[in-house]
C-alpha positions as CSV (number, residue, x, y, z in Angstrom):
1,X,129.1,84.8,91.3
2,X,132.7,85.2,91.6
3,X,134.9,82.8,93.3
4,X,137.1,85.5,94.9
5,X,133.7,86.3,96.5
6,X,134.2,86.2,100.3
7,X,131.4,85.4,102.7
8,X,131.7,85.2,106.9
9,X,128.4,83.5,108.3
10,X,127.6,84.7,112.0
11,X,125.0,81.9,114.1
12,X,125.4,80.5,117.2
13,X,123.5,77.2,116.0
14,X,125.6,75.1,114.2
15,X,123.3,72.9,112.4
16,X,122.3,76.1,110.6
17,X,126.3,76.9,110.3
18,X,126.7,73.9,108.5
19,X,123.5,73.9,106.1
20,X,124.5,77.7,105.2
21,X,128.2,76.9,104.8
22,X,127.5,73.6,102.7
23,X,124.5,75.5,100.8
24,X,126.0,78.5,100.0
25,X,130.0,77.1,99.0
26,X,129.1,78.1,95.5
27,X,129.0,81.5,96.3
28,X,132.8,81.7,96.8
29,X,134.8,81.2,100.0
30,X,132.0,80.5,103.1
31,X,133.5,81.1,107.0
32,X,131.7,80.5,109.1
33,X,131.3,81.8,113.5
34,X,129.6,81.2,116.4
35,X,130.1,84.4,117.9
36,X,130.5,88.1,117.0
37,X,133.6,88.2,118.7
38,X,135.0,85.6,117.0
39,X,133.7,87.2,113.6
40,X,135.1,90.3,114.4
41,X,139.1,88.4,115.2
42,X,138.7,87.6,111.6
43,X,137.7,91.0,110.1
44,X,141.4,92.5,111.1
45,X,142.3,89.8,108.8
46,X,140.2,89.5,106.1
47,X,137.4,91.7,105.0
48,X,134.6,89.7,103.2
49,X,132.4,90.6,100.7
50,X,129.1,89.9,102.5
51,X,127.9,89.3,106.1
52,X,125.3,86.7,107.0
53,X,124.8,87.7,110.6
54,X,122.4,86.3,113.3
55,X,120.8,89.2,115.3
56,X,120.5,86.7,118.4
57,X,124.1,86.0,119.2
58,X,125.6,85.2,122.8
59,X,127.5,87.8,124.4
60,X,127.1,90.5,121.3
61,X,124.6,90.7,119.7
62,X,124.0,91.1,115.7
63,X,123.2,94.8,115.6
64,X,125.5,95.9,118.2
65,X,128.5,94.0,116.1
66,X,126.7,95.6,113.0
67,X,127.4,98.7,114.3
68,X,131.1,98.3,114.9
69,X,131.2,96.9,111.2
70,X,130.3,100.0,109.7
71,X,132.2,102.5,112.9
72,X,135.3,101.3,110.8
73,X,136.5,102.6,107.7
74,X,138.1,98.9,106.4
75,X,134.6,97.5,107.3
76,X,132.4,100.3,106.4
77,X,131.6,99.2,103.3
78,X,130.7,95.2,103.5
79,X,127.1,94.9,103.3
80,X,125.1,93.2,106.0
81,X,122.6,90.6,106.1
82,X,120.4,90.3,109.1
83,X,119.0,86.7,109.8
84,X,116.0,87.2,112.7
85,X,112.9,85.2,114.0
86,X,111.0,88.5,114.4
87,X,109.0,90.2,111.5
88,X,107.9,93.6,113.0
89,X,108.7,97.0,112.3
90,X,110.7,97.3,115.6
91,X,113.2,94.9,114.0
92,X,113.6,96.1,110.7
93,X,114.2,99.7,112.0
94,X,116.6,97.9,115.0
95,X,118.4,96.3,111.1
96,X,118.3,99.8,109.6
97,X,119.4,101.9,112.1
98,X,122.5,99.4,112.7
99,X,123.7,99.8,109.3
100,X,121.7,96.3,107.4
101,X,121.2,96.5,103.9
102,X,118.6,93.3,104.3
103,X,116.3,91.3,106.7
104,X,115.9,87.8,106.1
105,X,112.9,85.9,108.6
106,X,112.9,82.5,109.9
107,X,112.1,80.5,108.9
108,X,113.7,80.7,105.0
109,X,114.7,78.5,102.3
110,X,118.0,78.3,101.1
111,X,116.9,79.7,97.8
112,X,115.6,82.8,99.0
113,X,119.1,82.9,101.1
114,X,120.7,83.0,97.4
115,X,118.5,85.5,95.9
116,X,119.6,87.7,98.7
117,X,123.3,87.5,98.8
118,X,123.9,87.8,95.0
119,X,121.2,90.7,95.2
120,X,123.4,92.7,98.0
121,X,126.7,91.5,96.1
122,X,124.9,93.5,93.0
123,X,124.0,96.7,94.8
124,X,127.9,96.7,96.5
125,X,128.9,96.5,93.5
126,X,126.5,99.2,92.0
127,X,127.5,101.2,95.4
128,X,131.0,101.4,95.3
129,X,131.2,102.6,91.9
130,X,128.5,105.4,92.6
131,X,129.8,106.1,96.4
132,X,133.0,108.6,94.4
133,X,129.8,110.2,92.5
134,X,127.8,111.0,95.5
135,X,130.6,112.4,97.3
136,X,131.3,115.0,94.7
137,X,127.6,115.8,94.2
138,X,127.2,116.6,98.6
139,X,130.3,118.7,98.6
140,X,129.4,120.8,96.1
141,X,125.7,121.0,97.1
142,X,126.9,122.3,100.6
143,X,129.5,124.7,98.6
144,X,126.3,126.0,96.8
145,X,124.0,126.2,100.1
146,X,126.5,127.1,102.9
147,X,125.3,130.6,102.6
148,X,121.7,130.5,102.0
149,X,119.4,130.5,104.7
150,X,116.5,127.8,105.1
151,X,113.6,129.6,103.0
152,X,116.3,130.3,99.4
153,X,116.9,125.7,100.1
154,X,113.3,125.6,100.1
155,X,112.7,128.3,97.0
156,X,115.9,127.0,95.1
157,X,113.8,123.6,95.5
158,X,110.2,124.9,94.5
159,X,112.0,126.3,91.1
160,X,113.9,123.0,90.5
161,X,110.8,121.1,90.9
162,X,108.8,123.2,88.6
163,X,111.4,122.1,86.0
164,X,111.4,118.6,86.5
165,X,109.6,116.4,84.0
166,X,110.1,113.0,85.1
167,X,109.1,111.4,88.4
168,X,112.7,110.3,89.1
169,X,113.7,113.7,88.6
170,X,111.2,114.8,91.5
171,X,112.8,112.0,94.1
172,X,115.7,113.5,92.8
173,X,115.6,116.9,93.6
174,X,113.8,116.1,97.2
175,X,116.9,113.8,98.0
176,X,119.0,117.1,97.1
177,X,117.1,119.0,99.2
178,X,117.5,116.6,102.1
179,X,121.2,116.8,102.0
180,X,121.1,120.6,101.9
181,X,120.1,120.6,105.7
182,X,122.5,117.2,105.7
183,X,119.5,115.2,106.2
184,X,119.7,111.7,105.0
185,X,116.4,110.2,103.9
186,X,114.1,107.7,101.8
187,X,112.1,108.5,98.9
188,X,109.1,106.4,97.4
189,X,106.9,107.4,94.5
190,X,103.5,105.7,93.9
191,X,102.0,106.5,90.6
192,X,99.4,104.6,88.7
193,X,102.2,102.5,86.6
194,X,105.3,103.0,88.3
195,X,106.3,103.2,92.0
196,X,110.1,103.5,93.2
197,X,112.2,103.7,96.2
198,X,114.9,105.7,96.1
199,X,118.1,106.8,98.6
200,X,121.4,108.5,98.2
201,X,122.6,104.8,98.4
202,X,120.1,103.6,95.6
203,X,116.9,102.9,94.4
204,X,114.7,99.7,95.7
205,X,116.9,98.5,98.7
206,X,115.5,95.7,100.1
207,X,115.3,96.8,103.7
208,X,114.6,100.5,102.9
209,X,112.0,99.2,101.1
210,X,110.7,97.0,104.0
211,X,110.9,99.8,106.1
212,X,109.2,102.6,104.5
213,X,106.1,100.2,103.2
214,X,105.1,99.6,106.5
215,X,105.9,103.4,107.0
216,X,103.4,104.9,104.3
217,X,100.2,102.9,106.0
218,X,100.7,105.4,108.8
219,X,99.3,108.7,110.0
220,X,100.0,111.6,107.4
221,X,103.0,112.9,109.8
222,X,104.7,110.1,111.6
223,X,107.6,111.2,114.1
224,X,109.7,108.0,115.8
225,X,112.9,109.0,117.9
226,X,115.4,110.6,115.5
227,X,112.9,109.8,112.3
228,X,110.0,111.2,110.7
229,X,108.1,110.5,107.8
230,X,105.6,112.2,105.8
231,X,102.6,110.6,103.9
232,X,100.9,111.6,100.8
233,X,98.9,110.3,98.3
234,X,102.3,109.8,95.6
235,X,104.7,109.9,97.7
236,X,106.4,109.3,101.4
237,X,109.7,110.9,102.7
238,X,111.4,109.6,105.2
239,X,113.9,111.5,107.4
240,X,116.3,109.0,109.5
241,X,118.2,111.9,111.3
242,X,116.3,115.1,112.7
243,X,117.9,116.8,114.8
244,X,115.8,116.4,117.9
245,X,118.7,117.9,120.4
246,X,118.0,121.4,118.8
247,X,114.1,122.1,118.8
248,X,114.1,125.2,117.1
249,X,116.1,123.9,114.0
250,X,114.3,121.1,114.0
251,X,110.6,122.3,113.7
252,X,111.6,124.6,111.1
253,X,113.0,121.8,109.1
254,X,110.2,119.5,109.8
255,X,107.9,122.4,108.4
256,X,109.9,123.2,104.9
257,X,110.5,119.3,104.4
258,X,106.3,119.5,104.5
259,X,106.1,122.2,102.3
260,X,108.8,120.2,99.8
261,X,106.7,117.0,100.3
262,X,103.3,118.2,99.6
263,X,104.9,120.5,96.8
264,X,106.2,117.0,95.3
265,X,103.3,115.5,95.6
266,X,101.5,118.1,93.3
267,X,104.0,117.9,91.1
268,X,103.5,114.4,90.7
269,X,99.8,114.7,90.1
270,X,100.6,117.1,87.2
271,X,102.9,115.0,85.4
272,X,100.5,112.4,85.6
273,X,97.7,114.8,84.5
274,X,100.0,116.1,81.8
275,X,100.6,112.4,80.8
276,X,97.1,111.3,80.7
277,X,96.3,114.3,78.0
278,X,98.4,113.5,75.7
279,X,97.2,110.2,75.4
280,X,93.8,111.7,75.2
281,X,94.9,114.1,72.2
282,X,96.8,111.0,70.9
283,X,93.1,108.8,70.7
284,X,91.7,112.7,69.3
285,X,94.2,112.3,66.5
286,X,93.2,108.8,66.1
287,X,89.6,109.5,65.7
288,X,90.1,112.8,63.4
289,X,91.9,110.2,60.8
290,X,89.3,107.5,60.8
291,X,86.7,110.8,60.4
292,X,88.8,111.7,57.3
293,X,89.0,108.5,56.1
294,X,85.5,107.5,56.4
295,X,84.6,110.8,54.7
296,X,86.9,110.2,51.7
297,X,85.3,106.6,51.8
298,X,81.8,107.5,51.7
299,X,82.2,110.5,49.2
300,X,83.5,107.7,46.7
301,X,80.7,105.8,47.5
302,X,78.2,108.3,47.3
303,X,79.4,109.8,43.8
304,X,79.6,106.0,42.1
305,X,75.9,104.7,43.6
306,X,74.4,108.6,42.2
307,X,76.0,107.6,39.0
308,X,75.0,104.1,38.0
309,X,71.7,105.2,39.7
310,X,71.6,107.9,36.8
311,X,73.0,105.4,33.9
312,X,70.6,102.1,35.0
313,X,67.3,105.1,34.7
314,X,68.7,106.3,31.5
315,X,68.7,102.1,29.7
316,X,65.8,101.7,31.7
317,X,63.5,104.5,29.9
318,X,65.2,104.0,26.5
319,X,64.6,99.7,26.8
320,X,60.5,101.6,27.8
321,X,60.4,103.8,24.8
322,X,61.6,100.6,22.4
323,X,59.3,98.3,23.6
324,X,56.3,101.0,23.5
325,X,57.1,101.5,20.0
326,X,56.4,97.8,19.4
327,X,52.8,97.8,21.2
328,X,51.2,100.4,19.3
329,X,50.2,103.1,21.9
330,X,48.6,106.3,21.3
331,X,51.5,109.2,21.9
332,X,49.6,110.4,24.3
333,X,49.7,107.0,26.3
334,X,53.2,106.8,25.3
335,X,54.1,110.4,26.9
336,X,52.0,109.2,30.3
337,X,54.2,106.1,31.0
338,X,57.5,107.5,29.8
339,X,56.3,110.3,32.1
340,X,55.8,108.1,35.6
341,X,58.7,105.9,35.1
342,X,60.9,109.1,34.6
343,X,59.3,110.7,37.8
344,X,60.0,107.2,40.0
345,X,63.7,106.9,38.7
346,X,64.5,110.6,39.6
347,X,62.8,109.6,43.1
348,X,64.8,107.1,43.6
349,X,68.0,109.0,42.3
350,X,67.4,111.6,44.9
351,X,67.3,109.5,47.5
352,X,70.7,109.4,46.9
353,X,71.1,113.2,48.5
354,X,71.1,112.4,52.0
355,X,74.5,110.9,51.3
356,X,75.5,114.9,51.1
357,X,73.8,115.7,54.6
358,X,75.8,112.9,56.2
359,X,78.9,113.8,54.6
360,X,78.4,117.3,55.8
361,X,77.3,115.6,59.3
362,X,80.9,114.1,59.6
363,X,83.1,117.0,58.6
364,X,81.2,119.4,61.2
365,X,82.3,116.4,63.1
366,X,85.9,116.9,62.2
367,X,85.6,120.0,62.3
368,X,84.6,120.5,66.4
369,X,87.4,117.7,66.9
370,X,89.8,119.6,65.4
371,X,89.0,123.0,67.4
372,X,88.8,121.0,70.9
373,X,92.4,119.3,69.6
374,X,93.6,123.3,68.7
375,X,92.5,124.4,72.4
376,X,94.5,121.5,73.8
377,X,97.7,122.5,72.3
């Protein structure tokens, strides 16, 4: 991490103060507070690259001074660690809706203390350098929609999902639809070998991810305050900002944001479907080759045994018909053994021809393979 890297602690227990600010020196230049207020002296100073704060603080506490963190444009920016004794879903949202970007439970090591503040410095990082990107992409998206009423968003959204071909591109096109009614939302995929998590400000956030986790065990519409959520078997969106002060608006929103959701999560199923028959005409392709190949094999096979089956008969009547000629048979006799050795040496040639019925067996074989392959196409 870099040295320049600046990083204000907030806790009102200063044991902890001094573990964190000894612990955590190597991360670049620690300060460390008692108090929010204190913090906040500081911040029309110096604006860190991180906060560690407390939620229980005298006097203000950790959200509240979160809140004020991100009300101001110098500020807005710095990502926010909460530290908290309470694991519940109460918190977490208390975190999100403050402006956190992670949640950290006491007790904790110092190594998972670490993990976390070189894993927000990351994002920032990742953040700023998208934030100029995003903006560009929501101006123009409300230049494109500011004259289209709320059925052509949901349309314009049901053809761009019929083109997408990737489950990113899906999370993708629902975030777009949020910010077309200037929702702002959460997106997670769940598909046999992948799952994501994914926001305008990036994908797998630690405490959007915390969030919407214990979100997707809920009921299949889940409405809390100013949020609501909607569960499926892929995929859960979560909206953090209905607007609740106008009814109207907001059922109709709540019902197209359905209709996109469940329209999603079809999609999703498709692609998967799609994806799980190509690896099925993949293993046909694979078997039509080994049928070839086994074909050619036993064809070669076949042919060779016929022929030495032919020569071997051949030296075994004429090594017969010299070593009559030795004994002194009658002809007659002669004729009547050549005769039965001939006839159980062709019997045992032919023999031979069910080779041909099983080659015949296998390219039927290949053959219905290669029709079922053709109807796949």
């Amino acid at each position: 991490m870099d040295n320049a890297f600046a990083l204000f602690i907030v806790d009102d227990d200063e044991l902890t103060r001094d573990l964190l600010e000894a612990n955590l020196a190597v991360a670049g230049a620690v300060e460390v507070f008692e108090t929010a207020e204190q913090c906040m002296e500081r911040l029309a100073e110096k604006v860190p690259g991180l906060l560690l704060l407390d939620v229980g603080l005298p006097g203000m506490d950790g959200y509240e001074f979160c809140r004020i963190v991100r009300s101001r444009p110098e500020t807005a920016n710095v990502p926010v660690i909460f530290v908290s004794g309470h694991d519940d879903l109460e918190s977490r949202l208390a975190g999100y809706d403050a402006g956190g970007d992670d949640f950290v439970v006491k007790p904790y090591g110092i190594a998972e203390i670490h993990h976390k503040v070189e894993s927000v410095r990351r994002a920032a990082q990742e953040q700023a350098e998208k934030q100029g990107k995003v903006a560009e992409s929501e101006e123009l998206v409300s230049m494109v929609l500011s004259n289209l009423d709320e059925y052509a968003r949901l349309i314009r959204f049901l053809r761009q999902l019929n083109e997408c071909s990737s489950y990113l591109e899906i999370a993708d096109a629902l975030l777009e639809f949020l910010r077309a009614y200037k929702l702002k939302g959460v997106i997670q995929i769940r598909m046999r070998n992948f799952e994501a998590t994914l926001s305008d400000e990036g994908m797998n956030r630690p405490l959007e991810l915390s969030v919407i986790n214990h979100i997707r065990t809920l009921e299949r519409i889940f409405e809390f305050k100013t949020r609501a959520a909607y569960n499926f078997d892929h995929l859960t969106v979560m909206v953090n900002n209905m607007p609740v002060d106008n009814p109207e608006l907001c059922g109709s929103i709540r019902d197209n944001v359905a209709i996109a959701a469940e329209s999603a999560d079809a999609k999703l199923l498709a692609l998967q479907a799609f994806a799980d028959g190509e690896r099925t005409r993949e293993e046909i392709l694979g078997v039509l080759n080994a049928v070839r190949e086994a074909v050619q094999t036993f064809s070669l096979r076949y042919n060779t045994a016929r022929y030495k089956g032919a020569v071997i008969s051949g030296d075994i009547l004429d090594s017969l018909l010299a070593a009559l000629a030795h004994i002194g048979l009658a002809t007659a006799d002669e004729d009547r053994i050549v005769a039965m050795v001939r006839n159980a040496t062709n019997t045992l040639i032919d023999l031979y021809d069910i080779g041909g019925d099983t080659q015949t067996t296998l390219l039927a074989l290949n053959d219905h393979l290669e029709q079922i392959l053709d109807a796949t196409a």
